[in-house]
C-alpha positions in Angstrom: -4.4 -5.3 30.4 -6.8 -6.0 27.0 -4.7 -6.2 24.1 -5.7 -3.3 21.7 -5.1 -1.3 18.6 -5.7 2.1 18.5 -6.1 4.7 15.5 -4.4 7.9 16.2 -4.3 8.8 12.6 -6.4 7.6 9.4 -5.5 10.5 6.8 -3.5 9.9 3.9 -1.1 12.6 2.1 -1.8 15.2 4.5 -3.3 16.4 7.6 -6.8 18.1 7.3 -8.4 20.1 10.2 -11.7 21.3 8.5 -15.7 21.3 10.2 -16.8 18.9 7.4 -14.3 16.1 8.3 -14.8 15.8 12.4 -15.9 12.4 13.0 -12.8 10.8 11.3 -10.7 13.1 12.1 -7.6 14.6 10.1 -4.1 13.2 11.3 -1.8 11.5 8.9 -1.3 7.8 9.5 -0.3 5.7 12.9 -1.3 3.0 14.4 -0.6 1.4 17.9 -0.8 -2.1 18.9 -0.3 -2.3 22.8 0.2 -5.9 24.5 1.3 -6.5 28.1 4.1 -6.7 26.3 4.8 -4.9 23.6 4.5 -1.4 22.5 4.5 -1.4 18.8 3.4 1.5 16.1 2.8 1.4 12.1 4.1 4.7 11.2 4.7 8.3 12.4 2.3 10.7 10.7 1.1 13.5 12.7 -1.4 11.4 14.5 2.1 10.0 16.6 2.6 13.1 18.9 -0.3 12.8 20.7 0.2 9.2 21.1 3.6 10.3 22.3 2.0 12.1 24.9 0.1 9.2 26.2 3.1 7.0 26.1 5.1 9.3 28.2 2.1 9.0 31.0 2.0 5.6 30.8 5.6 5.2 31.6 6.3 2.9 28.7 9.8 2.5 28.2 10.6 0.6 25.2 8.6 1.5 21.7 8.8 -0.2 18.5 7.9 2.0 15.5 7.6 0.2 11.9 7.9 2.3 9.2 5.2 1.4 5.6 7.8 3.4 3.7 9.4 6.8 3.9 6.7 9.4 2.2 6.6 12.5 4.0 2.6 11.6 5.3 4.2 8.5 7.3 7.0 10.7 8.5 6.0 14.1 9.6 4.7 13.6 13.2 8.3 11.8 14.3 9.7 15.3 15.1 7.1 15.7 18.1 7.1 12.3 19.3 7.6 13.3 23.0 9.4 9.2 23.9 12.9 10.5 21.6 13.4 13.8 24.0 13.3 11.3 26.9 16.1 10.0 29.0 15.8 5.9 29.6 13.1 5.4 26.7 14.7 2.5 24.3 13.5 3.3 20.7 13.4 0.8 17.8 13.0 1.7 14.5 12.0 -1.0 12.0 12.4 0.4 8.5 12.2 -1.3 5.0 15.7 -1.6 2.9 16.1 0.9 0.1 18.9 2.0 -1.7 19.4 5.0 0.8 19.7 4.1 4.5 16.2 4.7 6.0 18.5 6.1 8.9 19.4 9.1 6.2 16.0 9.6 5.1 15.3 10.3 8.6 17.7 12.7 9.5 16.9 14.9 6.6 14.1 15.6 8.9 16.2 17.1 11.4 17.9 19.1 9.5 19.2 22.8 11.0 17.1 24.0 7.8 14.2 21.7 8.4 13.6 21.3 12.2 15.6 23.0 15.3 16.5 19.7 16.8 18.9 17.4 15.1 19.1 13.6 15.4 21.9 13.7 18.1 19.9 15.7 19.9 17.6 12.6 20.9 17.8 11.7 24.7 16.1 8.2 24.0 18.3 5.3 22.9 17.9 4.8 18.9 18.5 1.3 17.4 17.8 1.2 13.5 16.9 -2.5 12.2 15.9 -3.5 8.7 12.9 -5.2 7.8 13.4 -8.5 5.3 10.5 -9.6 3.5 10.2 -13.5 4.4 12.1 -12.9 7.8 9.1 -13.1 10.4 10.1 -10.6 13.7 9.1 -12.1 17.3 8.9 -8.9 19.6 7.9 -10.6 23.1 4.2 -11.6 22.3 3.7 -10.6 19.0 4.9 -11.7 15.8 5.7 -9.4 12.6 5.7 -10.5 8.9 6.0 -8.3 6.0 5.3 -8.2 2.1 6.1 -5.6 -0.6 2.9 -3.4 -1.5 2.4 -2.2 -5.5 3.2 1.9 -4.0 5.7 4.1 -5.8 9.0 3.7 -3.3 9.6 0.7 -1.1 6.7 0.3 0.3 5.8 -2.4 2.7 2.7 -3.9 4.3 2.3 -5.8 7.5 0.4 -9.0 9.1 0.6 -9.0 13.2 -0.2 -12.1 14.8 -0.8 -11.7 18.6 -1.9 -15.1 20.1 -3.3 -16.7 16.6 -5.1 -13.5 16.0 -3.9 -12.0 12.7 -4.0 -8.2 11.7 -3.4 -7.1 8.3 -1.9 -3.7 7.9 -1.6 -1.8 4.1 -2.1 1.8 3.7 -0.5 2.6 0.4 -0.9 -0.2 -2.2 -2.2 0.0 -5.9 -4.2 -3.1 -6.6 -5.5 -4.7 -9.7 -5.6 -1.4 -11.9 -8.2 0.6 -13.6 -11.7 -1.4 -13.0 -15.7 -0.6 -13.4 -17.8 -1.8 -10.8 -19.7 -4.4 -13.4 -16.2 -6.0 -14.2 -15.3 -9.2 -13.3 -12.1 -10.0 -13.2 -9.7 -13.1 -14.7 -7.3 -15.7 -13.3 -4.4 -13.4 -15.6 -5.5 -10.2 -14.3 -5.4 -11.5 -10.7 -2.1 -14.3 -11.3 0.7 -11.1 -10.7 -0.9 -10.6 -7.6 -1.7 -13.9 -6.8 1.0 -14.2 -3.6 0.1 -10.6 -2.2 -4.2 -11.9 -2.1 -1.9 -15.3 -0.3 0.0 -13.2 2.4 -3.7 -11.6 3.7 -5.4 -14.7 3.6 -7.1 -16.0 7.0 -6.8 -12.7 8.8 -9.2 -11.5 11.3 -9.0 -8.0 10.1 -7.3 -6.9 7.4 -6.9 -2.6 7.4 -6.2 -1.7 3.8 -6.5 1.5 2.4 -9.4 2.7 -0.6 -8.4 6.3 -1.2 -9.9 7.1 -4.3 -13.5 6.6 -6.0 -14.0 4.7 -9.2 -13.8 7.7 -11.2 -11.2 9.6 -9.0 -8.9 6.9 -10.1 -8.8 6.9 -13.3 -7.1 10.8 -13.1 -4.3 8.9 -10.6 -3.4 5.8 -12.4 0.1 5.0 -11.2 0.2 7.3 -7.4 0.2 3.9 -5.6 -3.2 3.9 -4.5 -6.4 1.7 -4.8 -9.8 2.5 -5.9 -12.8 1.9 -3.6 -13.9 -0.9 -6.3 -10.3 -2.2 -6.5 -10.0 -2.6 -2.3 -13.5 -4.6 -2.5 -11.9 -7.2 -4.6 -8.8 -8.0 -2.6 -11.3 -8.4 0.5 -13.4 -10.8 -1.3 -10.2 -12.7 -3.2 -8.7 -13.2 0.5 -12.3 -13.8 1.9 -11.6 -11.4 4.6 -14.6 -11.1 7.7 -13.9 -7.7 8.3 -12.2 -4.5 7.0 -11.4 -1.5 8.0 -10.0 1.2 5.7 -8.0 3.8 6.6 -5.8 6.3 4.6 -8.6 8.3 3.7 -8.5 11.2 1.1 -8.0 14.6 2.4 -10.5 16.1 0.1 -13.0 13.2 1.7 -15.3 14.8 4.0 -17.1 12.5 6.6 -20.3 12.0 4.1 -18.1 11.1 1.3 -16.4 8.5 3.6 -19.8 7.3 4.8 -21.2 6.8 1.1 -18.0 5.0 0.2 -18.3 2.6 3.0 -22.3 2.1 1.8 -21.0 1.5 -2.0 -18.2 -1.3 -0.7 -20.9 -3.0 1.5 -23.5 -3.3 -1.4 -20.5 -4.5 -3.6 -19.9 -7.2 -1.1 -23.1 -8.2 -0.6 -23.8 -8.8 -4.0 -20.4 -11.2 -3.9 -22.2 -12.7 -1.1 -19.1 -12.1 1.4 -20.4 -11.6 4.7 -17.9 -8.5 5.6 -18.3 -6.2 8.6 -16.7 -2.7 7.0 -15.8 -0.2 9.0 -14.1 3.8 8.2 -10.9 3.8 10.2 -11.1 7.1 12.6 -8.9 9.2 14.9 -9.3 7.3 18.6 -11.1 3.9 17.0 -9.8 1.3 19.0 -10.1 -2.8 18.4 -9.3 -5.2 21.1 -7.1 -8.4 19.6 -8.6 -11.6 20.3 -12.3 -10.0 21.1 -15.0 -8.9 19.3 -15.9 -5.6 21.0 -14.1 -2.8 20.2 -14.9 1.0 21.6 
């Protein structure tokens, strides 16, 4: 088989399902990465069921879901992930430490008073694991590293390298602070983040979130989320080739998104980074060591 990602959710804080905002779709955030051997997923928004469903026809039998962090968004689609009611399916969940066990978080999901079907009710073996920042994970073919994102919460992003080729994954992360398009920025304004631009360096795609505009920021200073403007700058402080940005607002509808992505190119250009951007939708897929994606 060709290696792949695969989008099955791109929406950040909740779902949408609105005529305005078709072509990117409105699921809350998940990603697959499918190898010949490995079935791995970056979160369980609502975009995970019908991956679920899909999983369950393919007859894959051993999933590995990495949690970002634990905001509801992330969460909301594990309920009617169709792999847990199964008998023989092995389960891993990959979850950053916090003071609570990630374990508990989980199961407040399941509550009587929340959702009819309770943890124990699962027919899939469940094995919890933490996630160490500086501990790299080997799962068969691909390899997992992780670094602390600047999100409200333990919050963590991720760096997948499958055969040399290196994915970036961050979908919540606050970077740089309050900026105007004309400013340029300092060595001291950048040194605080200096080993987060270091941990995305030499990737071959690097999805990172821009949720906000400019001016849509400065009303959310502090919610753990970059501004179009602040996104550009970590792509051309870890010279990335191309981006793709995900999480996108749920008040965004798809001409917003496409005159963001048209204000981060020119920005770009102007740096002279040669950048291929692209708007993260429901279904976008990216083979892993190719060029073509469909």
């Amino acid at each position: 088989m060709q290696p792949y990602l695969k989008f099955w959710g791109t929406r950040g804080s909740t779902p949408i399902c609105e005529k305005e905002s078709q072509h990117y779709g409105g699921n809350t955030c998940c990603l697959e990465v499918s190898t010949p051997l490995t079935c791995l997923i970056i979160d369980a928004g609502t975009g995970i069921r019908k991956l679920g469903d899909e999983l369950c026809k393919k007859n894959v039998d051993e999933i590995h879901i990495f949690f970002t962090h634990a905001h509801l968004d992330h969460l909301i689609g594990l309920p009617f992930f169709k792999p847990l009611y199964c008998e023989k399916k092995i389960i891993h969940f990959w979850c950053p430490q916090q003071e609570r066990s990630f374990k508990s978080i989980i199961e407040t999901l399941f509550l009587p008073e929340t959702f009819p079907v309770g943890l124990n009710d699962f027919k899939a073996q469940i094995h919890f694991h933490d996630v160490i920042e500086g501990h790299p994970i080997l799962l068969n073919d691909v390899q997992i590293e992780s670094y602390p994102c600047f999100h409200p919460g333990k919050t963590l992003a991720y760096k997948l390298d499958y055969q040399n080729f290196k994915v970036g994954y961050c979908s919540d992360n606050e970077f740089l602070g309050e900026l105007e398009p004309s400013n340029n920025i300092t060595d001291s304004l950048i040194e605080p983040y200096q080993s987060f631009i270091d941990f995305f360096k030499n990737c071959d795609l690097l999805i990172h979130e821009a949720q906000y505009t400019v001016n849509e920021y400065k009303k959310k200073k502090g919610w753990g989320h970059s501004s179009l403007i602040n996104a550009a700058w970590l792509i051309y402080l870890t010279q990335t080739k191309r981006w793709v940005i995900t999480h996108h607002d749920p008040s965004y509808d798809d001409k917003t998104l496409d005159e963001n992505k048209k204000f981060a190119e020119v920005f770009l250009k102007e740096k002279k980074l040669n950048c291929k951007i692209e708007l993260a939708y429901d279904g976008f897929e990216i083979f892993l060591n190719n060029k073509s994606e469909h």
